[in-house]
C-alpha positions as a Python dict, from the first residue, in 0.01 Angstrom:
ca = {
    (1, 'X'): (0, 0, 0),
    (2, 'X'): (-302, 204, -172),
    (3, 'X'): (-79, 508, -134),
    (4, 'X'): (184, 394, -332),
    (5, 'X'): (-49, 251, -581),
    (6, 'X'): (-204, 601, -633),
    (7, 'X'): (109, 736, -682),
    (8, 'X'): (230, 524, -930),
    (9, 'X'): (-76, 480, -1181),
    (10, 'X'): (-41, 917, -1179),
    (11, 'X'): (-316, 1050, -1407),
    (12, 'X'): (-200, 1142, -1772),
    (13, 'X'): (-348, 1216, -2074),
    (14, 'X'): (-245, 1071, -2395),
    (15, 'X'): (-366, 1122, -2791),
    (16, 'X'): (-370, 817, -3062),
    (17, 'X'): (-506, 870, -3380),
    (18, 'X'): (-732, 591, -3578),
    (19, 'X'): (-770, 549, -3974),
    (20, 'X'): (-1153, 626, -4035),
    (21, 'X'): (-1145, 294, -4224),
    (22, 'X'): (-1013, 98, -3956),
    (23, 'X'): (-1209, -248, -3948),
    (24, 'X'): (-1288, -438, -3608),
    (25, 'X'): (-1016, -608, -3422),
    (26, 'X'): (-772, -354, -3463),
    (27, 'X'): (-518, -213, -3209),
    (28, 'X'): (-519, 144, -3096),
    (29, 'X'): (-426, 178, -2738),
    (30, 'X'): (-298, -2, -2445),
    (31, 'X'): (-263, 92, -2127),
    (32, 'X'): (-96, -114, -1785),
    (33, 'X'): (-103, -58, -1443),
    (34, 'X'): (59, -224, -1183),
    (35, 'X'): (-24, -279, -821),
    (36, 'X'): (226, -261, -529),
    (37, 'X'): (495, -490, -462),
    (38, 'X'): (175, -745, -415),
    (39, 'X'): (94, -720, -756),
    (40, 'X'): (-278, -688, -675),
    (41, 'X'): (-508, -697, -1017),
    (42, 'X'): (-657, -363, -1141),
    (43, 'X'): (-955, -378, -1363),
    (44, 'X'): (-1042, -153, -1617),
    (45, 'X'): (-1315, 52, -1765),
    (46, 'X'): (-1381, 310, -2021),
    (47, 'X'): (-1617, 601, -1997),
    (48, 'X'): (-1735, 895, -2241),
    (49, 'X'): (-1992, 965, -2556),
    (50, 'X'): (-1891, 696, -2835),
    (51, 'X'): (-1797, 437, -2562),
    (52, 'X'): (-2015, 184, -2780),
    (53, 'X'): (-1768, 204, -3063),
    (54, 'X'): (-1475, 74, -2884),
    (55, 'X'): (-1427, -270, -2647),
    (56, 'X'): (-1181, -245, -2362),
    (57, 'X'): (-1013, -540, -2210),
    (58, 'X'): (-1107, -547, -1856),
    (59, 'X'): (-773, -739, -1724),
    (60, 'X'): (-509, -631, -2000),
    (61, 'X'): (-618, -236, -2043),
    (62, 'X'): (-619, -254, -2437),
    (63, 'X'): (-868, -81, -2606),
    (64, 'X'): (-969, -208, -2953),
    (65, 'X'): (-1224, -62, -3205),
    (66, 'X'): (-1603, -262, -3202),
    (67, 'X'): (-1660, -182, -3574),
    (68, 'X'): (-1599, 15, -3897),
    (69, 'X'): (-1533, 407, -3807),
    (70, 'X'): (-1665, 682, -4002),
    (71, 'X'): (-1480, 1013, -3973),
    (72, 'X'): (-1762, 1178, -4152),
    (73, 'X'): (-2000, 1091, -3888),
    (74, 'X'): (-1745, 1119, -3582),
    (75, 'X'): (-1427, 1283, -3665),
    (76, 'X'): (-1279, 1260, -3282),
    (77, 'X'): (-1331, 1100, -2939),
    (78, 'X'): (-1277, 1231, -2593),
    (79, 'X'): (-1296, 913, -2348),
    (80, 'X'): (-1165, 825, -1972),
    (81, 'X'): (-1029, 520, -1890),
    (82, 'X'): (-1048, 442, -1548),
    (83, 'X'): (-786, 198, -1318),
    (84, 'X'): (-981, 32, -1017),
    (85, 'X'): (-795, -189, -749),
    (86, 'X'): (-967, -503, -536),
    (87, 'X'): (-1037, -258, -255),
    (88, 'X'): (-1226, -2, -471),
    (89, 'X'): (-962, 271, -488),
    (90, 'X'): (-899, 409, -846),
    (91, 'X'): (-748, 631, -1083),
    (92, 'X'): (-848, 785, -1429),
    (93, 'X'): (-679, 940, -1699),
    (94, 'X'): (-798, 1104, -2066),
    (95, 'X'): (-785, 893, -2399),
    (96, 'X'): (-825, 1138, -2716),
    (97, 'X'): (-909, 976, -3022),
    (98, 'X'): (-878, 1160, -3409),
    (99, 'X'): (-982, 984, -3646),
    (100, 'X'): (-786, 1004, -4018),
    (101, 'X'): (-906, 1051, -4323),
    (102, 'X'): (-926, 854, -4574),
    (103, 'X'): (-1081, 929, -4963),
    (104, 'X'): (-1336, 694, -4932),
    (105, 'X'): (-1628, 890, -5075),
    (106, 'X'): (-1665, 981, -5465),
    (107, 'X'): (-1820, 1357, -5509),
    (108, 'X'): (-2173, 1339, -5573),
    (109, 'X'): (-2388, 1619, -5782),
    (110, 'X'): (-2663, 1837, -5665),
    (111, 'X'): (-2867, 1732, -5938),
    (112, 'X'): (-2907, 1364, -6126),
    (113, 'X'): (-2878, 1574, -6465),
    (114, 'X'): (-2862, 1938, -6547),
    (115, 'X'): (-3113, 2084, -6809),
    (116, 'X'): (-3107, 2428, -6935),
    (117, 'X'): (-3185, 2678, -7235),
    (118, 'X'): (-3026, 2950, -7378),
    (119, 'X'): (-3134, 3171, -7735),
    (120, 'X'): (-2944, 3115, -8004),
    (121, 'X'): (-2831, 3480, -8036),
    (122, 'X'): (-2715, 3532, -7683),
    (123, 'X'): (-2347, 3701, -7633),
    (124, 'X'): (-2025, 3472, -7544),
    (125, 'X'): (-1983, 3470, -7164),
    (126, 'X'): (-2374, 3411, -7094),
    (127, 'X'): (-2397, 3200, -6810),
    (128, 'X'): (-2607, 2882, -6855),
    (129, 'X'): (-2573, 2656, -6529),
    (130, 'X'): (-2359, 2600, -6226),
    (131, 'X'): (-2271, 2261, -6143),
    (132, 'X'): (-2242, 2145, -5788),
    (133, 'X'): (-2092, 1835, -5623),
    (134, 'X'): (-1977, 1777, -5287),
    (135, 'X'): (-1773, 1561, -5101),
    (136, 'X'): (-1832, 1450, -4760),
    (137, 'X'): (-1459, 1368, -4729),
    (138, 'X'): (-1492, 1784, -4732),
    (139, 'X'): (-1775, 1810, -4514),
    (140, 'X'): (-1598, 1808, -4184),
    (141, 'X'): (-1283, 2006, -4242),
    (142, 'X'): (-1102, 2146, -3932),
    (143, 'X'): (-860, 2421, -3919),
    (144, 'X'): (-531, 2274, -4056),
    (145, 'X'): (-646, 1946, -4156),
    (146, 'X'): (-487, 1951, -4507),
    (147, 'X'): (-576, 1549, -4561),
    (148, 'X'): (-921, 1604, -4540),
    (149, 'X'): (-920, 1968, -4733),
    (150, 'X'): (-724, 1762, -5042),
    (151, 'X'): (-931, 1411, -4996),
    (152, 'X'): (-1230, 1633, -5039),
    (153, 'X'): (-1150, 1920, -5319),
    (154, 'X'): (-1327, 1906, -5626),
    (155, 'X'): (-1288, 1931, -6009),
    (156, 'X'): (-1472, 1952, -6312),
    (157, 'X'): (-1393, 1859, -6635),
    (158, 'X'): (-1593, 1763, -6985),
    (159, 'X'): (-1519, 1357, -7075),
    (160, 'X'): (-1773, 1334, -7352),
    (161, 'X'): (-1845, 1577, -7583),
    (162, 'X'): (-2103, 1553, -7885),
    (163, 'X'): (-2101, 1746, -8197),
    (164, 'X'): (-1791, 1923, -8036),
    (165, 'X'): (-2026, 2091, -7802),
    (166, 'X'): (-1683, 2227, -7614),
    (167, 'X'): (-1632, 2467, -7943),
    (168, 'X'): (-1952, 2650, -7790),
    (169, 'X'): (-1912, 2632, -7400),
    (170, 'X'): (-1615, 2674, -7184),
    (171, 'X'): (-1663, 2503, -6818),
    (172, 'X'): (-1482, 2588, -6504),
    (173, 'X'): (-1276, 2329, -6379),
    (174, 'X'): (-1270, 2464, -6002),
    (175, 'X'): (-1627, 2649, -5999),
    (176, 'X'): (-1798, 2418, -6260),
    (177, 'X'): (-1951, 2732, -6413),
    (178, 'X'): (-2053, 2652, -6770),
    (179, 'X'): (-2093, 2964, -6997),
    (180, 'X'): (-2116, 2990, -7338),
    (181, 'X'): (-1827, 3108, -7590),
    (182, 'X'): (-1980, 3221, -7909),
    (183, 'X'): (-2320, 3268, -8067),
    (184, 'X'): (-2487, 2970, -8140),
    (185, 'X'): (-2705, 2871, -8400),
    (186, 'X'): (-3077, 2684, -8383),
    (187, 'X'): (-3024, 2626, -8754),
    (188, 'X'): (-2682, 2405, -8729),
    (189, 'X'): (-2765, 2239, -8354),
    (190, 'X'): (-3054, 2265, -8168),
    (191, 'X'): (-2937, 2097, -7860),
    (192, 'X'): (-2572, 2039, -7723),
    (193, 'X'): (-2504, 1719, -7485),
    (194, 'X'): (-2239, 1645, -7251),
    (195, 'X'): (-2088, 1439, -6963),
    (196, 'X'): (-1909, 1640, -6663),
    (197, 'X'): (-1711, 1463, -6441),
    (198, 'X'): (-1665, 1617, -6111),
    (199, 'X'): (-1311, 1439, -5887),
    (200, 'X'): (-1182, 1479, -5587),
    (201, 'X'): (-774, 1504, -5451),
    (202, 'X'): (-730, 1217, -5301),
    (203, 'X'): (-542, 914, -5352),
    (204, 'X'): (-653, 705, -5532),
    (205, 'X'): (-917, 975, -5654),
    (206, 'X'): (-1281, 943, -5676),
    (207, 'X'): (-1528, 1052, -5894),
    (208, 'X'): (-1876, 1062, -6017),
    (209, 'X'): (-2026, 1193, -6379),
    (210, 'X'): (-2376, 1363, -6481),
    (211, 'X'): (-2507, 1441, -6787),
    (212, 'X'): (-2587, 1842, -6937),
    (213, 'X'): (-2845, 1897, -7189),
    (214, 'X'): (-2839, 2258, -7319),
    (215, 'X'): (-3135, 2369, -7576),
    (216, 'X'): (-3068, 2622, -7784),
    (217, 'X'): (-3376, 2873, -7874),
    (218, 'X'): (-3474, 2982, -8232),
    (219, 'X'): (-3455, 3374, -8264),
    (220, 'X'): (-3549, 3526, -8636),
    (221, 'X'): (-3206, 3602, -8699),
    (222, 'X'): (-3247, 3510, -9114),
    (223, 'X'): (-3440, 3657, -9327),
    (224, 'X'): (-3637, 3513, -9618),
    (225, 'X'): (-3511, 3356, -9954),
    (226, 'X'): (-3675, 3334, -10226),
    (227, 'X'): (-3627, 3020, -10453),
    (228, 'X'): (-3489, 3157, -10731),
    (229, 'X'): (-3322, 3524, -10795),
    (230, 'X'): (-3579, 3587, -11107),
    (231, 'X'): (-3929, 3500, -11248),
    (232, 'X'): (-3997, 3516, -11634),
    (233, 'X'): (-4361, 3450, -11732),
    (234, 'X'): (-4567, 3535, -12086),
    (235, 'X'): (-4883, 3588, -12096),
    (236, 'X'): (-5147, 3675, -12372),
    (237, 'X'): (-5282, 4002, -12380),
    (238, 'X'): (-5647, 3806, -12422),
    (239, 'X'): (-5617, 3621, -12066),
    (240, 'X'): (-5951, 3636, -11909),
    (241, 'X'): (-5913, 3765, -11540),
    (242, 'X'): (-5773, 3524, -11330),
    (243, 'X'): (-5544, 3331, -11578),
    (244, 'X'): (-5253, 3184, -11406),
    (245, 'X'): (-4911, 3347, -11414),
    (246, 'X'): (-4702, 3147, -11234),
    (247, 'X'): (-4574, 3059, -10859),
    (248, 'X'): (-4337, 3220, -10639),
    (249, 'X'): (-4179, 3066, -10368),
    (250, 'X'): (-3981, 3181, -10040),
    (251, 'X'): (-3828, 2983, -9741),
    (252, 'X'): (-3742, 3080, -9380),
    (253, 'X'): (-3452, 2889, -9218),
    (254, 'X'): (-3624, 3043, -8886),
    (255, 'X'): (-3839, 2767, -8740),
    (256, 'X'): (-4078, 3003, -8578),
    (257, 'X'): (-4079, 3174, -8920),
    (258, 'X'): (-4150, 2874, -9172),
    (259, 'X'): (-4524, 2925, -9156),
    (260, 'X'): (-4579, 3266, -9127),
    (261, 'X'): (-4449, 3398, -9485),
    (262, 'X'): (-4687, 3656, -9643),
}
């Protein structure tokens, strides 16, 4: 009778796959065996590193998830199931578990805000900053896993944009680069503020936004002006030494120049 048992429940191995957002309860694999002509009652058991995460019915064979899965933390499961008979003779056979994504994390930046400087004279194309955000829907990309790869891709774009700040800087929607793209002037606009949002490919798609501050730095890139193009005086040929003439005046748009005129 154990003979023919052992023949029929023959060892296989099977594959199911399981949504990473799966909640508790749900159904992802049953498996029968049948005694002899008897009919005598197997019990079952499951064996392997994650066991914890999953409940097997003893008597029926089905195997049900205990809890929320997390593809991120656990992207797979190799497990055994084993098939034992009232006289302690059994069989085993592989369960393989991949888990699917699903875009259920927004991008998130290296850095709560970016802050950064840059002279008022420097040449178009000067780098300033490179933004950063990642996506652990990215994280734990396998070879050929294009859900994951698209859940998880990344891309940049300005949303809010004061005193047309995007007339200055051009941004990198794939590398999030940020350079400048023409002079810029302390004079006009002495700082430039933005919000980058960074999303991801998935559907629907996530995303997350930080804020840029760029300061631009006075160079002495104008010279000074005097107040008026001439000066007429008169004075009497009997002026004692001393005798006021009159007043000249000169400005210097430079900041770091204002107070030095001599």
């Amino acid at each position: 009778m154990a003979s023919r048992r052992e023949k029929q429940e023959k060892q296989e191995k099977q594959e199911a796959g399981a949504g990473a957002g799966g909640g508790g309860g749900g159904r992802r694999r049953r498996r029968r065996s049948y005694g002899g002509s008897g009919g005598a009652e197997l019990q079952f058991s499951l064996f392997g590193v994650g066991v914890e995460d999953f409940f097997m019915d003893a008597s029926s064979g089905e195997l049900r998830i205990a809890g929320p899965m997390d593809r991120e933390r656990t992207p797979g499961y190799a497990l055994v199931v084993q098939a034992t008979d009232g006289g302690g003779l059994f069989c085993r056979s592989d369960v393989r578990l991949r888990l699917l994504d699903v875009n259920d994390n927004a991008p998130s930046f290296s850095s709560s805000a970016y802050v950064t400087s840059v002279p008022e004279n420097a040449a178009p194309k000067t780098l300033l900053t490179r933004l950063q955000a990642s996506d652990p829907d990215l994280a734990q990309v396998s070879a050929g896993d294009s859900d994951s790869d698209r859940n998880g891709a990344v891309s940049y774009q300005v949303v809010a944009d004061l005193y047309n700040s995007s007339l200055y800087f051009r941004l990198d929607g794939r590398t999030g680069t940020l350079v400048t793209t023409r002079p810029l002037d302390f004079e006009l606009a002495r700082r430039h503020d933005f919000l980058i949002r960074a999303t991801d490919g998935g559907d629907p798609t996530l995303s997350s936004q930080v804020r840029v501050t760029v300061s631009v730095t006075d160079r002495n890139d104008n010279a000074p002006d005097f107040s008026q193009p001439l000066y007429e005086a008169h004075v009497s040929e009997l002026a004692p030494r001393g005798h006021f003439v009159a007043c000249v005046q000169a400005s210097d748009a430079d900041a770091c120049d204002a107070d030095r005129l001599r």
